[in-house]
N, C-alpha and C positions, 0 to 999 in steps of 0.2 A: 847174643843170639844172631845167627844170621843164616841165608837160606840160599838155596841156589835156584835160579829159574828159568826156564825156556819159552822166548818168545821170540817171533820173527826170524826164528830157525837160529836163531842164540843162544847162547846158556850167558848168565850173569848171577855174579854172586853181590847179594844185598843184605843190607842190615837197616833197621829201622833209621829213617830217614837220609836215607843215602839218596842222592839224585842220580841219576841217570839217561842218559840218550838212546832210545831204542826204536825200530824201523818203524815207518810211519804207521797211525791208529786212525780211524776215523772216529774222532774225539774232540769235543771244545774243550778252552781253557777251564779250567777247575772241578772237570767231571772225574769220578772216581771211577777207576776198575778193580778186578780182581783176577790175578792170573792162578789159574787150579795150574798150568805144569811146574809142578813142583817138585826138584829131582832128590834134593836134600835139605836137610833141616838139622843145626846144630845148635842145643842149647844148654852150656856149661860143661859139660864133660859126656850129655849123652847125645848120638848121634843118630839119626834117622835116614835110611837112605829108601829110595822107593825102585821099584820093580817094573816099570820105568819110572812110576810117578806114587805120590806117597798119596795114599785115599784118605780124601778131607781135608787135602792140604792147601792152603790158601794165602798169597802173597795181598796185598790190597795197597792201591797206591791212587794219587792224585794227577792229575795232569797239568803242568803247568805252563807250559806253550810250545805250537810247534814251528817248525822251522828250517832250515837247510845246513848240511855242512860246509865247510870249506871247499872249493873246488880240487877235483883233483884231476891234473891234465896227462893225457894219455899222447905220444909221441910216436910215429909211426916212422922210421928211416930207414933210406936204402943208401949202405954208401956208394958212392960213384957212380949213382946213378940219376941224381937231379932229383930225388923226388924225398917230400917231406909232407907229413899228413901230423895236424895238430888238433886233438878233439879234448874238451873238458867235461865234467859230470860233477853234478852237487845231489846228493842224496839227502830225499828227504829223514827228516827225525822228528818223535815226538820226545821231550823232555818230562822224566815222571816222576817223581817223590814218593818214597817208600812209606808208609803210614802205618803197618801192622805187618806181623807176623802170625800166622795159627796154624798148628800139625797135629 
């Protein structure tokens, strides 16, 4: 069984106990949520797709900590012109553990 879900202007597809990094939550370590956008839901041969979203559908996951990604450096160059502009960015993330499935 696994679902598809949008959060933080993402879609991810999950299956019970899948971990995942998704845009920062204001959430502590080991608090649970529940995401209703729910775009799909597939369990064994029947499939469920919602209109955008399937009513009563519900992902439920745990928080497990949050944190920064890797840096990623952005480089600004002009040839033959002397000039070079170096900037980085780490986007935050929370890491979440899938815990249930219901459609």
């Amino acid at each position: 069984m696994y679902a598809v879900i949008q959060t933080g202007g993402k879609q991810y597809r999950v299956q019970e106990g899948t971990t995942l990094k998704i845009e920062k939550l204001e959430l502590g370590m080991g608090d649970s949520i529940e995401f209703d956008k729910v775009l799909m839901v597939q369990s064994g041969e029947s499939v469920k797709v919602g209109l955008p979203f399937i009513e009563g559908g519900k992902v439920s996951a745990t928080v497990l900590s949050q944190g920064r990604h890797k840096k990623v450096k952005i480089i600004k160059f002009r040839r033959r012109k002397h000039h070079m502009k170096q900037m980085g960015h780490r986007q935050y993330y929370t890491e979440v553990r899938i815990t249930g499935i219901s459609a």
